[in-house]
C-alpha positions, 0 to 999 in steps of 0.5 A: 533488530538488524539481523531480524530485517535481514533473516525475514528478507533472507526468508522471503528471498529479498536482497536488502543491505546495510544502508537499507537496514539502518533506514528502517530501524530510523523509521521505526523510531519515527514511528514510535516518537510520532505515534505519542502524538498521533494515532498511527499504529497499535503495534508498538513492540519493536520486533512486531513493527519490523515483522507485522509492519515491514516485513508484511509490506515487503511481501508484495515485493516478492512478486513485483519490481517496483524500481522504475515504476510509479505508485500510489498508495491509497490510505497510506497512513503510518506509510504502509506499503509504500514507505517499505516499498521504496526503501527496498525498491530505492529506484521506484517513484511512489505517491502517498495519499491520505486524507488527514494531513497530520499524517502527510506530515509525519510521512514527509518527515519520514521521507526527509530523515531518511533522505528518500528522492522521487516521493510525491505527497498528497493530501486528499481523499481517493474519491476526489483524487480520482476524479482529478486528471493528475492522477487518474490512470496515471500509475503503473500500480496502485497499492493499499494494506489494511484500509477498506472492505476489497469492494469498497477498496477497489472503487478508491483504487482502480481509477488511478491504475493505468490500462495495463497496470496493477492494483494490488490489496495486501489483504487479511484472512477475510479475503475469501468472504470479501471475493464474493461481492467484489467481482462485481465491482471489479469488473464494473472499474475495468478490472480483472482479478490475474491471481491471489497469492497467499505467503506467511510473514517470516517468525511469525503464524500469521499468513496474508493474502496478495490480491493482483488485479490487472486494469484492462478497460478505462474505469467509467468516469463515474468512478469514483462516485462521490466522498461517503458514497462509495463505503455506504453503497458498494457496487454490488 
């Protein structure tokens, strides 16, 4: 397994040393001890955690320094992109939100074993974070993998973006029928979409979508609207 996370990352032309290895390979056995208790992957061959899960998450730096940088990770759930991110990137300063504190607490034992520094955790829904002046607009990027619908996504997302940072969404192959109706959300939240960069996931056939959405206006302070609201009437 160890020379599968440094061919990928060779792949992907991403420096990765041994130290770095030996923390993933401890958070995939966390993973799969944990996931006996609660629900957070479907994924449970080895090789495929590495290349489905980590390997996938790592994509996004290709394109992005997150060292030094603040982050949030919206719906991180088993950790995903954020815990990856971090593990690379060991200089960057992530928050992991997810609303079920079951999964707070698997993260946070993830975040301890692996001796990771500068990770905040918290336990709350994007819709009531959002509002809250500790973290609205308070990040250089905000990220997410495999959560909501992009239009639904954004509305969770862009509010905690600062003006000049990015939103990023690690979209699937439903990216081009999620575009039509979130251009109009996008630009409602203060966004614009800069690019999408497509890129295949080493040793494998699957090929995923970046979506890098640059913050350029305040979201109106409407944004988020309340819980339940946003998923059963999108901004269209």
């Amino acid at each position: 397994m160890k020379n599968l996370l440094k061919n990928a990352c060779n792949e992907l032309n991403l420096n990765i040393n041994n130290s770095q290895i030996d923390s993933f390979l401890k958070y995939k056995d966390l993973l799969l001890e944990w996931n006996e208790k609660i629900n957070l992957t479907a994924i449970t061959d080895d090789r495929e955690i590495i290349l489905k899960h980590f390997i996938d998450c790592l994509t996004v730096c290709k394109f992005v320094d997150f060292n030094n940088k603040t982050f949030i990770d919206v719906g991180s759930g088993a950790g995903f992109p954020a815990l990856p991110i971090k593990i690379l990137c060991e200089n960057s300063i992530p928050t992991l939100l997810d609303s079920l504190n079951k999964r707070i607490n698997f993260l946070k034992t993830v975040g301890d074993k692996l001796n990771l520094h500068n990770i905040t955790y918290v336990h709350s829904r994007a819709e009531d974070a959002g509002q809250d002046i500790k973290f609205r607009e308070q990040y250089d990027f905000c990220v997410s993998r495999a959560v909501a619908n992009l239009s639904v996504l954004a509305e969770f997302d862009l509010p905690f973006v600062k003006v000049g940072g990015y939103f990023i969404a690690l979209k699937g192959p439903l990216l081009d029928s999620e575009l039509v109706d979130a251009k109009k959300a996008i630009t409602t939240l203060g966004g614009e979409i800069e690019k999408i960069e497509t890129i295949k996931i080493p040793f494998t056939d699957i090929e995923h979508k970046l979506v890098f959405i640059k913050k350029l206006r305040q979201t109106p302070k409407q944004y988020p609207r309340k819980a339940g609201k946003v998923s059963k009437s999108p901004i269209k």
